[in-house]
N, C-alpha and C positions, 0 to 999 in steps of 0.2 A: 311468375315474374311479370306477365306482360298485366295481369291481373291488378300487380302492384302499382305498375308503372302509371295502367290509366285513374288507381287511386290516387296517386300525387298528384298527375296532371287536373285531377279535380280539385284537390286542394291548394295546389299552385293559382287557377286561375280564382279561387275562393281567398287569396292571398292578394294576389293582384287588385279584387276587387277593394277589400278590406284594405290593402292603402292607402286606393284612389279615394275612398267616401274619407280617411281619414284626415289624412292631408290636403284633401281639398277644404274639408271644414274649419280646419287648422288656417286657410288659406283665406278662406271666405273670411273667419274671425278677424284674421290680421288687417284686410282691407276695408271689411266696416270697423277695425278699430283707426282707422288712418282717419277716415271721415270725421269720426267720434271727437278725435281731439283738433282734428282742425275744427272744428264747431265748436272745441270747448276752447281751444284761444281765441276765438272770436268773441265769445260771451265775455273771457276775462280783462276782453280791454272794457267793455262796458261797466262793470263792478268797481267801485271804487271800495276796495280793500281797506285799506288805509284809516275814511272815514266809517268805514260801518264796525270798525273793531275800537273807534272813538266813542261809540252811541251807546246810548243807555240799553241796546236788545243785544250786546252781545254778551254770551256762554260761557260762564269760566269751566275749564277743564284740570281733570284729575289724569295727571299721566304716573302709569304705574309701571314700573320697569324690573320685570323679576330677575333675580342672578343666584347665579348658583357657581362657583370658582371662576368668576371672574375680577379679578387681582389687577389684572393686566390691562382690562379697558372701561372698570367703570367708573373710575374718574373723568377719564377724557368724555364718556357718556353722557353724565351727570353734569359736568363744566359746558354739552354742547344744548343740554334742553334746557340748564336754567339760561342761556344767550338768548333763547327763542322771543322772537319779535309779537309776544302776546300777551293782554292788557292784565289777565287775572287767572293764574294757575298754579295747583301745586303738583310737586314731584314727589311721587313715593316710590320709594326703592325695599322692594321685597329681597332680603338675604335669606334665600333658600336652606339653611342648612349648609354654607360653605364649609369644606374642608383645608381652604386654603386659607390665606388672608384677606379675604373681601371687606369683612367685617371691621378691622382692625383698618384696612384702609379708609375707609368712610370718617371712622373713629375721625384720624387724625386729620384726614385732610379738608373736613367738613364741622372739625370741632362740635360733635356729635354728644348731646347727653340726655337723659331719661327724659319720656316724655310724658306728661298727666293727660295725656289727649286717651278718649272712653273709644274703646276698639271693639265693634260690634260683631255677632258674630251672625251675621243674616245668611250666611252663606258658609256654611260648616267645612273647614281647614285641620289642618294638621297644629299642633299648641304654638301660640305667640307665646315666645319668650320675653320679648322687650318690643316697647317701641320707642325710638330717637327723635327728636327735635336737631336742627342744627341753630349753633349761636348766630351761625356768620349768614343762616340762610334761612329766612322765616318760612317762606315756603316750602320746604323740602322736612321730608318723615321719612326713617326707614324703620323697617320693621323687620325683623329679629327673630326667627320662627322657623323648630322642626323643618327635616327635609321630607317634601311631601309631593316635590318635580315640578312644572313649570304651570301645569293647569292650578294647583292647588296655592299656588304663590299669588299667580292673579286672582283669583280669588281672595285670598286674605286682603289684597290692594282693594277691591272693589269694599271689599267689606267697610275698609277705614275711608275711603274718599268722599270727601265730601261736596263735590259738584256735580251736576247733572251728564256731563262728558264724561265721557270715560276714555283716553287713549294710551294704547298698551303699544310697548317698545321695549326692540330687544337689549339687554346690557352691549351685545359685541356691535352695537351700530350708532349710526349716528344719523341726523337729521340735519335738513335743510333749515336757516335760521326763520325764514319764511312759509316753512312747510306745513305749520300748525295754522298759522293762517287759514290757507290755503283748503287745506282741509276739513274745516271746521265752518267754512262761509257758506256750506249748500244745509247745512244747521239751521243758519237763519233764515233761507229764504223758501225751504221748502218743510212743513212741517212732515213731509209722509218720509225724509231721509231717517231711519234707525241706526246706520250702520255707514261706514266708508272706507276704502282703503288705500292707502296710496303706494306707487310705484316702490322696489325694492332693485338698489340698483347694485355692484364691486365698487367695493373698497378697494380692494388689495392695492398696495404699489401706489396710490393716489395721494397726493400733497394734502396734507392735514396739516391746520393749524386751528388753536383754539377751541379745538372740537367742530371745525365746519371744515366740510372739502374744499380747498381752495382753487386746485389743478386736478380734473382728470386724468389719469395714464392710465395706458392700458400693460396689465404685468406685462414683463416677459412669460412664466410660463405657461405650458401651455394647457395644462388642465385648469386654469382657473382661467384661460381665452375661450375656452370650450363653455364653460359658463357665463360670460357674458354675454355669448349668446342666445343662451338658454334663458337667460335673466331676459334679456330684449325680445325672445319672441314668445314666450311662455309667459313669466309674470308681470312683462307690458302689455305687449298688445295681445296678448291672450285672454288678458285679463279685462282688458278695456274693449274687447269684444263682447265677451260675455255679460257684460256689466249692460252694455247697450241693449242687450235683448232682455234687461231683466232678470236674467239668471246665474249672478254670479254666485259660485258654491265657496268660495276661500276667500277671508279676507288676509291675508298674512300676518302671524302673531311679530312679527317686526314692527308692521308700525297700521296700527287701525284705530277710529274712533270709533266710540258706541255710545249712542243712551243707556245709561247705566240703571233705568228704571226697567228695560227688556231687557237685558243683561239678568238680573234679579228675576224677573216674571219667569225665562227659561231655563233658571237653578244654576246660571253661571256657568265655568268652562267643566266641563267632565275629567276627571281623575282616572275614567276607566281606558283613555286614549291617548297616544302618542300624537296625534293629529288632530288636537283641542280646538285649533285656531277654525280649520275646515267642519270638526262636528260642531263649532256654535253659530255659527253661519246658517248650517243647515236645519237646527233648531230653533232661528229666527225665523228661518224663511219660512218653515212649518207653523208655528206659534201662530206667526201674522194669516200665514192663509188660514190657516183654522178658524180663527175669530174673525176670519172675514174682513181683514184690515186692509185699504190702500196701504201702501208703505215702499221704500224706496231701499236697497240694497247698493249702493254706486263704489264708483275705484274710479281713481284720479292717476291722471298721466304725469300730472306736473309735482306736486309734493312728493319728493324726494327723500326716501330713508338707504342710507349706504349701508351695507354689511360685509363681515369679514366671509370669506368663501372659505373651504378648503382646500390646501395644496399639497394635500397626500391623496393618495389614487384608495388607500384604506380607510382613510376618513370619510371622503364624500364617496364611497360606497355605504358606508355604516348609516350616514345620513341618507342618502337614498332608498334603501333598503326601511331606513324607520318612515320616513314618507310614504310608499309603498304601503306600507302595515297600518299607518294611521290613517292615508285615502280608504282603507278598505275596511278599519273598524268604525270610521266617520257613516259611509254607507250604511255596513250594517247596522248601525244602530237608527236609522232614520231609513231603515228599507221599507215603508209602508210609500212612502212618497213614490215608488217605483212605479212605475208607466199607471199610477193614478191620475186621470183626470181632473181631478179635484184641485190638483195643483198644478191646472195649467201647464204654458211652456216647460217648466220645471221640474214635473211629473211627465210629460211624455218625452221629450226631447234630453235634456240639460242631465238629470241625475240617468235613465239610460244611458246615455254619452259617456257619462264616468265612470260605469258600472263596465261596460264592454269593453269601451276603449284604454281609460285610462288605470283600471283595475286589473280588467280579464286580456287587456293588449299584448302584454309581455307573453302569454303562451303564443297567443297566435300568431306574435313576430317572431319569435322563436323556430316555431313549428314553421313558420314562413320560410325560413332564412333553410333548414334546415332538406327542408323537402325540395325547394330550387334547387339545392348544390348535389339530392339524389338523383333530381331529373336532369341533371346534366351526368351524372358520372351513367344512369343506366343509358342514356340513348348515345352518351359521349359527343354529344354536338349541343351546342347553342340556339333551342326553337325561338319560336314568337314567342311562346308564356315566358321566355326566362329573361327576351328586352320588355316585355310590358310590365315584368316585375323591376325591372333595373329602372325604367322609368317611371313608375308608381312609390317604388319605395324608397330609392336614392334621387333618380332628379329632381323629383317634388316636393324631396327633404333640403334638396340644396335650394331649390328657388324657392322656399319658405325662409328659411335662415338672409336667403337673397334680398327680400321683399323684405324680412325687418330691418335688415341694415339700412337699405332705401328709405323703409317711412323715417328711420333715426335720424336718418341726415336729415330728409326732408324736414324735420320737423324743431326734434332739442339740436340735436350737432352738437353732443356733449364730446364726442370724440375728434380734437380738432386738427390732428396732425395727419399728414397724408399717411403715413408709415404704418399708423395703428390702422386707420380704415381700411387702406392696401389688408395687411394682417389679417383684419377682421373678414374679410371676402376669402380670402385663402382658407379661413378656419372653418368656413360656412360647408365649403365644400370639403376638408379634410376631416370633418366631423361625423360625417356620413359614413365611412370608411374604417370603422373600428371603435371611436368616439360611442356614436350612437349602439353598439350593437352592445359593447360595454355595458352601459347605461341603461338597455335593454334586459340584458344577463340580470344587475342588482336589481331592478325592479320584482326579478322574477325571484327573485333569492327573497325579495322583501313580501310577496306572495306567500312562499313557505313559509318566512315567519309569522304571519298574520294565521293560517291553519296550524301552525303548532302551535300558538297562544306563548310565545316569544314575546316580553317583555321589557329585555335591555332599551336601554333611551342609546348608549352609545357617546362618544365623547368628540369634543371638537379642540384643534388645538387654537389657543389667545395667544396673539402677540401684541405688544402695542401699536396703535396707530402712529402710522409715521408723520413726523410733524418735517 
């Protein structure tokens, strides 16, 4: 027994250690991403927006929006990108093989009929059955084509578009009327950008009208409060850290532009992954260092894509769970880049990082959580290792969540009533507390699926946007 004991105690303080590097990093990221965007609204009062999307040098873009049963929001979708405040772009909407009415919606509401436009196949798809023209909307195509899942949809889009942009968006979301702007202006001034991605913020409970957010709220419940803060410290300023050093590995398939000429060169999104959006990413990032390319990977703070969350504790596990599987088939299938030199920050530091931590993490918070609570039941008291772990793994977790809520105010203050923020500070800290351990479990649950070569995409429920 005492054998055993001084074995925990070694993985305890191997526990302890492994939060502190983790959550400090987490920590370091969030505050060079604070910097990051205070420099980036300093630069955008300089940019006159306005006239450089009046000039002859700007970019029309091809936004393609794949769906697969959604009935429920892709009209309000499609009404919120064709609003979009930009000079020359077309909307293509991929109908994945719905089973509901997607198709039939579009039909009528978009007065939809056959279209003689030549649908190439550069990029090998699952069969187009038709493609649409609308009467009432010259720019806007759908395309009508086998169920082949969401990589294979973008694809077929990229195949048909016909401008140099490529921006991919999800059907359950929506965008800022200024967000294509917005993100598409480091297009013009910097030739080395390939790739961009901009923030992905809750829908749920939020005043919609016309297809743009008009009032932020924050729901009442509380599994979708638990996620906003996940949204605010993981895919902002998480994201807007990573981006600053170079090495951002996800652009989110919700709302990213791309040159569509490297999109092509690296065979488009993969079919063989759940996590398409993360392995093209990381097939650019590889492409451009191989040929030895300067080139710029960036993620903007300020263009806004909303989406629906889920608010079943069995959905956003299934989703979780598929994330999980698809960070971990993304990896594998780009594991040469692995503590390669060759590839830089990106290869020593950046895909390590996501191999240990954000892959192989969930065993050893497990195993963490697991062997504290034996080192207390054998010795029956409370040592150092078990507050340096309560301080490592839960304080550090609350003043991470802490520190995003602060840079949030500091910075958008999209949340403006005291009641929500009060909330959001509460949830910071009651997140740690079951929340995260949660969240930690379907990670690992999404581990096994990735080793037994588990397949399901899994389902999310639509409802419509509330206007």
């Amino acid at each position: 027994m005492e054998n055993f004991y001084y074995f925990l105690l070694v993985f305890d303080y191997f526990a302890v250690l492994y939060f502190f590097l983790v959550n400090g990093t987490y920590i370091f990221l969030n505050v060079k991403a604070f910097f990051s965007i205070k420099n980036y609204w300093t630069s955008r009062e300089i940019i006159d927006i306005e006239n450089l999307f009046q000039s002859e040098f700007y970019k029309p873009v091809s936004i393609i929006i794949p769906a697969y049963n959604e009935e429920l929001t892709i009209v309000d979708n499609i009404i919120s990108i064709l609003s979009l405040q930009y000079p020359e772009l077309e909307v293509i909407v991929v109908n994945d093989g719905s089973k509901d009415n997607t198709i039939e919606e579009l039909k009528d509401y978009f007065s939809l009929v056959e279209s003689s436009r030549t649908y190439r196949d550069d990029l090998a798809t699952q069969p187009v059955k038709k493609v649409y023209d609308s009467l009432d909307y010259p720019n806007l195509v759908v395309i009508d084509k086998e169920n082949g899942g969401k990589a294979d949809s973008l694809n077929a889009g990229i195949n048909i578009a016909q401008f140099p942009l490529v921006c991919n968006i999800d059907a359950d979301s929506l965008i800022d009327d200024q967000a294509l702007q917005k993100i598409v202006e480091p297009f013009y001034r910097d030739w080395r950008v390939i790739a961009a991605g901009g923030t992905i913020r809750v829908a749920n409970e939020c005043g919609i009208k016309g297809g743009q957010v008009k009032e932020v709220r924050l729901s009442k419940k509380p599994i979708v409060r638990f996620q906003v803060l996940e949204y605010l410290r993981a895919f902002l300023f998480g994201r807007v850290g990573w981006a600053s050093l170079n090495s951002l590995l996800i652009i989110s398939g919700a709302f990213g532009v791309f040159k569509r000429k490297y999109l092509l060169k690296v065979g488009g999104y993969s079919t063989r992954t759940v996590g398409e959006d993360m392995e093209l990413v990381l097939k650019l990032n590889k492409e451009m260092q191989k040929s030895d390319r300067d080139y710029r990977v960036l993620f903007f703070p300020d263009p806004v894509c909303w989406t629906q969350v889920p608010e079943e504790i069995k959905i956003l596990s299934s989703q979780r769970r598929r994330w999980q599987r698809g960070l971990g088939q993304s990896l594998l299938m780009n594991k040469e880049i692995f503590f390669n030199k060759n590839y830089g920050l990106l290869g020593l530091f950046t895909y390590p990082f996501y191999f240990f931590v954000e892959l192989l993490g969930p065993v050893i918070e497990i195993l963490g959580y697991i062997s504290i609570i034996l080192t207390v039941v054998i010795r029956g008291r409370i040592n150092e290792v078990v507050i340096l772990f309560f301080i490592t793994a839960i304080l550090m977790g609350v003043l991470l969540s802490i520190l995003s809520l602060f840079f949030e105010e500091m910075t958008f203050h999209k949340y403006t009533k005291l009641k929500d923020k009060l909330s959001l500070v509460l949830y910071a800290f009651l997140e740690n507390f079951g929340y995260r351990q949660l969240h930690t479990f379907w990670r690992l649950r999404g581990l096994f699926d990735l080793f037994s070569k588990k397949e399901s995409w899994g389902s999310q429920k639509r409802k419509k946007f509330n206007d």
